[in-house]
N, C-alpha and C positions, 0 to 999 in steps of 0.2 A: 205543144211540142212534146214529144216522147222521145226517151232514149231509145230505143230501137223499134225495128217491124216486126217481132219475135213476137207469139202467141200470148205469152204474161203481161206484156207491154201494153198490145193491142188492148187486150181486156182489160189491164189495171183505167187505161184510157179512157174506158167508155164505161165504166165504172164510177168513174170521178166526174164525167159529165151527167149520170144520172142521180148524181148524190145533188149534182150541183141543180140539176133541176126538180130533184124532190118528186117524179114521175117515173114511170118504167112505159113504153110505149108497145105496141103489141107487134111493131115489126120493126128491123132496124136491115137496110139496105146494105150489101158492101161489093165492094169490086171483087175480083178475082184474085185476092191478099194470099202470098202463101203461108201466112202465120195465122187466117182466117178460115183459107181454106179454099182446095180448087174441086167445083162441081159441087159438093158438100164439106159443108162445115167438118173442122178437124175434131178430135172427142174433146179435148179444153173447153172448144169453143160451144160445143154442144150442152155440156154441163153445164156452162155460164149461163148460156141461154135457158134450159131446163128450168134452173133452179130459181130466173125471173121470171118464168112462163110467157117470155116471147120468142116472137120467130127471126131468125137471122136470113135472110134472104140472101143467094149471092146473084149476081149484075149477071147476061152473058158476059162472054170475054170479047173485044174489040167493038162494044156497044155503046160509044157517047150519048147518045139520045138517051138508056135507061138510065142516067146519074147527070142529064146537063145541070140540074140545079145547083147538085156538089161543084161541078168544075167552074160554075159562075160564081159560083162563093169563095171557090181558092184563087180565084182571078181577082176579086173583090176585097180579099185579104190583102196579094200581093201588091195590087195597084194602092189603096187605100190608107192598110194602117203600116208596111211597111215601109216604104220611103220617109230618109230622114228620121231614120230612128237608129238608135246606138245599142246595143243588148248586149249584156255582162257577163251571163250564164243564159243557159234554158232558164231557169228560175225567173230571170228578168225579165226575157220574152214571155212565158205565160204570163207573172202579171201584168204585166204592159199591157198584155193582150186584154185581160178579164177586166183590166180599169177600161178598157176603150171598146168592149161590147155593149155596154147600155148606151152610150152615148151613139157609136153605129145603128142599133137596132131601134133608138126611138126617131132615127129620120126616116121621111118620107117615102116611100115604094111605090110607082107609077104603075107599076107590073103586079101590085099585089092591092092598090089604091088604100093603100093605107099604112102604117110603120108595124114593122116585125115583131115587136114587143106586143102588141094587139091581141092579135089572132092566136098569139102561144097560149097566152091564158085561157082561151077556149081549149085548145089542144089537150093543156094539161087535167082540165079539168074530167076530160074521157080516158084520159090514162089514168094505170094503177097506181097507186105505191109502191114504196120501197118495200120489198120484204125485210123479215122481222131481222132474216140471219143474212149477213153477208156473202157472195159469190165467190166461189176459189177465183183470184184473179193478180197472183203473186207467182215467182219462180220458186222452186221445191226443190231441194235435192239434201241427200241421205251419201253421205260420205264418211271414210276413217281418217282420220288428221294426219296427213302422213307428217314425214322427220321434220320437213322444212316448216313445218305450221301455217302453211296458206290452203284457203277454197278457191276455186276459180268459180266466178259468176260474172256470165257472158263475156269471156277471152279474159277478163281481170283479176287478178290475184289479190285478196285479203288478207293479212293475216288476222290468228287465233292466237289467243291463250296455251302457250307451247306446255302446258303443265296436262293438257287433253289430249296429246300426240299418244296416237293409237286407237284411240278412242272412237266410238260412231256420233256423229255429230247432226243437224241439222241444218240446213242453210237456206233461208229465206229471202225474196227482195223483190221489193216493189218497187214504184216510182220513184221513188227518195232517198230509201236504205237499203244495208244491207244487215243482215242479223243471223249471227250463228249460234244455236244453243245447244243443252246436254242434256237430257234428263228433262226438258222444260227451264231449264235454269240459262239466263243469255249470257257466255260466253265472249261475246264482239260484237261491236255493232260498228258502223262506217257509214259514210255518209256514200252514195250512189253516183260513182263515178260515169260520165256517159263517153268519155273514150276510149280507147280500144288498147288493148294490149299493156297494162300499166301494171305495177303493183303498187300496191296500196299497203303501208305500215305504220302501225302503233309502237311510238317508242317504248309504250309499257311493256309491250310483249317482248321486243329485243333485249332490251335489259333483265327480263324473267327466263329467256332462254341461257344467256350469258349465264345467268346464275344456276341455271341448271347444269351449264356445262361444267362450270368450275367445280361443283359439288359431286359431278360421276368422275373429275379428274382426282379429288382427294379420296374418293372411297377405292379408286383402283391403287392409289398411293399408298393406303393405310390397309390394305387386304393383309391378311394375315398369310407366312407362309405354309404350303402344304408338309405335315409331318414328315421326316427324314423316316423313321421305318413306322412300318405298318404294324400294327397290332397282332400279337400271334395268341390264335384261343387255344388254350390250355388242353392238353390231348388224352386228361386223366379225366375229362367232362363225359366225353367220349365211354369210357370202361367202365363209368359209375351207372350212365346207362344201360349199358347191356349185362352190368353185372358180375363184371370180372374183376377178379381178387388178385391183384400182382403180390400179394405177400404172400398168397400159398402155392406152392412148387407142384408143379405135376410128377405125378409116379412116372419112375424110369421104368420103361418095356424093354420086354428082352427079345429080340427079333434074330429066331432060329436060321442057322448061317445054312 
């Protein structure tokens, strides 16, 4: 289960199922996802794919025959491991889930004459590995902290460390967290809300804001006030420059009438 259909999501998703099988397969099938991508893959998706050097295929669109084995598997989920089950979080549902894949996958398959756990192992053995460096497959975003100290990542509001307001920031998030840093230095982290519209706060940071407030309220208290006159420069600075002598009298002229 993923928190949303969004391009980071998608791929953090399929990410965590190739980690989980220790393989990279040379093609990977998908619908017509608009966070995947319609006709061709979106540039995310392209990179992701690039950087394991396999190919992403897309389905046509309104084509069940090219994907029936997905849509027998999602029928196979819902009929199978969900009834009569209770889940807490997403958290609970994935594991619930990943306890009750091995057990699923080592029954019997009439349609495949033999259990699913089988034939992977061949599978895996003609796929790659993991590459060395990991694939961008996280949300990004480059923002200034404005006054109120929150990022928004996906409709939700985090707060920051109000002491960075103005600041350019970083904001990271994958399936789990959320993380904003400065400089490389993390700033916030939050645990990864999956519903919509919320804000999210850190009492530390309320109370460091509070303390900032109160600290710009006594510097504006304690300002000093502005001089009553203004400084007047001395206008004999003036004469010593140009050279003039006020203690010697000019000659009186006589100006014929």
């Amino acid at each position: 289960m993923l928190p949303s259909r969004t391009a980071p999501d998608l791929l953090g998703g399929m990410w965590t199922l190739l980690q989980d099988a220790q393989a990279v397969p040379s093609r990977l099938l998908w619908d017509n996802e608009s966070g995947i991508g319609r006709r061709k893959p979106t540039e995310p998706v392209a990179a992701f794919a690039g950087s394991l050097g396999m190919e992403i295929k897309l389905l046509p669109p309104r084509d069940p025959e090219s994907k029936g084995m997905v849509e027998r598997m999602n029928r196979f989920f819902r009929q199978r491991f969900m009834p009569g089950r209770d889940f807490r979080s997403p958290a609970d549902f994935n594991g619930q889930l990943e306890d009750w894949l091995p057990t699923a996958n080592h029954r019997y398959s009439r349609s495949r004459h033999g259990r699913p756990n089988e034939p992977i192992i061949l599978d895996r053995e003609r796929m790659r590995g993991l590459p060395p460096v990991s694939p961008e497959a996280v949300f990004r975003n480059m923002v200034r902290l404005p006054w109120d100290y929150y990022v928004r990542v996906f409709s939700n509001d985090y707060s920051v460390d109000p002491s960075f307001i103005g600041r350019i920031v970083d904001v990271t998030a994958d399936l789990d967290a959320v993380r904003v840093t400065h400089d490389g230095v993390v700033i916030a982290t939050h645990v990864r809300v999956w519903a919509r519209h919320l804000v999210v706060t850190v009492r530390a940071h309320v109370v460091r804001a509070a303390v900032m407030r109160q600290d710009f309220r006594t510097q504006r208290v304690r300002r000093p006030e502005p001089e009553e006159a203004a400084q007047v420069r001395d206008l004999a600075a003036y004469d010593e420059v140009f050279g003039i002598d006020l203690g010697r009298q000019p000659a009186c002229l006589e100006v014929a009438s």
